[in-house]
C-alpha positions as CSV (number, residue, x, y, z in Angstrom):
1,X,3.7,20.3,-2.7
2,X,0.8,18.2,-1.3
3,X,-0.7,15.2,-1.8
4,X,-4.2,17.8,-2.3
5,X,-2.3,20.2,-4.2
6,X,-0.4,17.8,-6.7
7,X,-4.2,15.9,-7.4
8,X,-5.7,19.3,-8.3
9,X,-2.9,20.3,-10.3
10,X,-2.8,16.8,-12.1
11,X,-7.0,17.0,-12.9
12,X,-6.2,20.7,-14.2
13,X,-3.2,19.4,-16.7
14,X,-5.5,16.5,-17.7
15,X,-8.3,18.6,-18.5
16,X,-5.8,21.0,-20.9
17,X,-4.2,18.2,-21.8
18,X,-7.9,16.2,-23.0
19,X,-8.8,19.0,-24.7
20,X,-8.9,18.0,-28.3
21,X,-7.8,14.2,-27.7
22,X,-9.1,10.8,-26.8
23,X,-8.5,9.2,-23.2
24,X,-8.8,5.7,-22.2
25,X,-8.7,4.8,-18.9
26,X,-7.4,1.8,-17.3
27,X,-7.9,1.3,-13.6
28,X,-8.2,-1.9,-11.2
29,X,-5.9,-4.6,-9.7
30,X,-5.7,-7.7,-12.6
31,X,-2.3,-8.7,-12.1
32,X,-1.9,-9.0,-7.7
33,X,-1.8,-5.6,-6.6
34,X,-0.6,-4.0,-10.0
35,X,-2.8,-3.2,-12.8
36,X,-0.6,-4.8,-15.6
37,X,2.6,-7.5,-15.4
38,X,5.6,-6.6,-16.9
39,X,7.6,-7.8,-19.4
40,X,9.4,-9.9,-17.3
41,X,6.2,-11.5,-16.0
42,X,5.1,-12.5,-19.5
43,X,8.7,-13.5,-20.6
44,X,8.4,-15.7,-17.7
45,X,5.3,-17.2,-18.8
46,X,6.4,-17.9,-22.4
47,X,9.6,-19.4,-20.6
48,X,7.0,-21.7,-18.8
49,X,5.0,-22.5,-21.5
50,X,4.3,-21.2,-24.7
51,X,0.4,-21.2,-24.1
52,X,0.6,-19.4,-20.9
53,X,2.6,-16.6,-22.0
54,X,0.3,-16.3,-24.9
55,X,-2.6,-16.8,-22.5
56,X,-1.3,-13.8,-20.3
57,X,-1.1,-11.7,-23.1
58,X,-4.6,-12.1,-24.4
59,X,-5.9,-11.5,-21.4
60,X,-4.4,-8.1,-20.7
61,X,-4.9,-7.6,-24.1
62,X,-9.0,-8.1,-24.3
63,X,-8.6,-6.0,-20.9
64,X,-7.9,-3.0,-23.2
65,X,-9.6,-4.1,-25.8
66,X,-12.9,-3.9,-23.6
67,X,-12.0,-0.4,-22.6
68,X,-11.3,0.7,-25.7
69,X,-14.7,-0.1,-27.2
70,X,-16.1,1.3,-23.8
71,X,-14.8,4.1,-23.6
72,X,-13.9,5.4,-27.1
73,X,-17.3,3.4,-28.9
74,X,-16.7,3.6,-32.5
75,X,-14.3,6.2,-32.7
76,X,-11.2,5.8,-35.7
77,X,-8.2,7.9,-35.8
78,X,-8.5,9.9,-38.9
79,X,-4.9,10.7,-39.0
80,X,-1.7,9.4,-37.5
81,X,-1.4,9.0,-33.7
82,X,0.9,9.8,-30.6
83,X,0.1,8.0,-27.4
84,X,0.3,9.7,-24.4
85,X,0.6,7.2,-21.2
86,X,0.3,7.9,-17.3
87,X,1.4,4.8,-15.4
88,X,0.3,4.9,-11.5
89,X,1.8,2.3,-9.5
90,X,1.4,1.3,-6.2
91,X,3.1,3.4,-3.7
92,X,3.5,0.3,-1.6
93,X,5.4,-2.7,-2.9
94,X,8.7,-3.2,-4.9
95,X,9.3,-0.8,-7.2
96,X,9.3,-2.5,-10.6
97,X,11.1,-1.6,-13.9
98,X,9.2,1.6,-15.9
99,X,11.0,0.2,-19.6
100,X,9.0,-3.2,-18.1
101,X,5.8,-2.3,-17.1
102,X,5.2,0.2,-19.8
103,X,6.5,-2.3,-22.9
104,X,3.9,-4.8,-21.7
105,X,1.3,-2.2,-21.6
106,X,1.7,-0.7,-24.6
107,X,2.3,-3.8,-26.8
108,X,-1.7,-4.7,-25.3
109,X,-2.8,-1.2,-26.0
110,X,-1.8,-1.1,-29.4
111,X,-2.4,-4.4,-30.3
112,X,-6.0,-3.5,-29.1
113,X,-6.5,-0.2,-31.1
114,X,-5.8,-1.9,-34.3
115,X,-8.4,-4.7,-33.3
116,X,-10.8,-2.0,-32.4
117,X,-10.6,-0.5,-35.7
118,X,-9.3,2.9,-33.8
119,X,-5.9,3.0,-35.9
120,X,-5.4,1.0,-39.6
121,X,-2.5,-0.5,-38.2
122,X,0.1,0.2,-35.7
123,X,3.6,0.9,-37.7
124,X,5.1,4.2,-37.7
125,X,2.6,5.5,-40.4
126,X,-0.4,5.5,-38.2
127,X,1.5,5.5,-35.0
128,X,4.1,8.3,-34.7
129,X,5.5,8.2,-31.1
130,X,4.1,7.1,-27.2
131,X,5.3,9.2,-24.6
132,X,5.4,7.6,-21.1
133,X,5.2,9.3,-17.4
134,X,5.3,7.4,-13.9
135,X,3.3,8.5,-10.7
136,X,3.1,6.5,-7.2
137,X,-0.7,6.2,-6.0
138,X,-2.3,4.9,-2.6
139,X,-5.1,4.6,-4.8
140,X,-6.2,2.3,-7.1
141,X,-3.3,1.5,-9.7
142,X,-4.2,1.6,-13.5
143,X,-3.0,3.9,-16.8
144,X,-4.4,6.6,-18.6
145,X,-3.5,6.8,-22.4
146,X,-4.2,9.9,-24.0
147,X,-4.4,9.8,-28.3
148,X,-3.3,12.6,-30.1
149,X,-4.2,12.6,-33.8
150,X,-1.5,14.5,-35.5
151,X,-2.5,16.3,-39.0
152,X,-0.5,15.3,-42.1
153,X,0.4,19.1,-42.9
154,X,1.8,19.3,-39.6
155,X,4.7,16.3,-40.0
156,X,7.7,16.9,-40.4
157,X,10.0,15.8,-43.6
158,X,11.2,12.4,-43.1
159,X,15.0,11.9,-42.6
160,X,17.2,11.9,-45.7
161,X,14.9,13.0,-47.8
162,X,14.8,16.7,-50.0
163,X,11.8,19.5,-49.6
């Protein structure tokens, strides 16, 4: 497939895929040529210094946090969510650790929906499942996160328990 091909079909599964759900995207280069650290890079920081891991964290965190509030505005979950995430990382450079890079992310992201006021909170009541795909870009690196609101009559009986 080509690089031309692949794009257009990509734009053409986002658009089905938006349909009905909330998107946030997250593009630019904050961390050197990558868009987020990984988990490593804020263990690292904590290992440092306490502050400075904390420090990095806020930082990425108020990152999503300010594009939450962009581009969702005052927008609250109604009922329990599944996050969707698309990671592009830069096709040049080490290839870091998906599990890494994504566990960083995330942690920001969530922590930053509850802060918005977008979820109540974000256990397993409110926040069901994240889902999480990698592409390579020459393009600017970033994430997209798509929300799914998932009605109440449509879950499933919990484990152990009797209909």
């Amino acid at each position: 497939m080509t690089v031309t091909a692949f794009w257009e079909k990509k734009m053409q599964f986002e658009k089905e895929l938006c349909e009905g759900m909330k998107c946030v995207k997250i593009y630019g280069r904050y961390h050197g040529e990558k868009t987020f650290p990984s988990l490593n890079n804020l263990l690292a920081d904590y290992g440092s210094n306490p502050h400075k891991g904390n420090g990095t964290k806020q930082k990425f965190q108020n990152i999503c946090i300010n594009e939450i509030r962009s581009q969702l505005r005052k927008w609250k979950a109604e009922h329990p969510v599944i996050l969707h995430y698309y990671f592009y990382e830069p096709q040049k450079g080490k290839v870091r650790d998906r599990m890494n890079i994504y566990a960083f992310a995330d942690k920001c992201f969530e922590d930053g929906l509850v802060k918005c006021g977008v979820i109540v909170d974000d256990n397993p009541k409110y926040l069901l499942n994240a889902t999480h795909d990698f592409f390579r870009t020459s393009g600017t690196p970033g994430f997209e996160v798509y929300i799914e609101e998932i009605d109440e009559d449509m879950l499933t009986i919990p484990f152990g328990e009797e209909m």
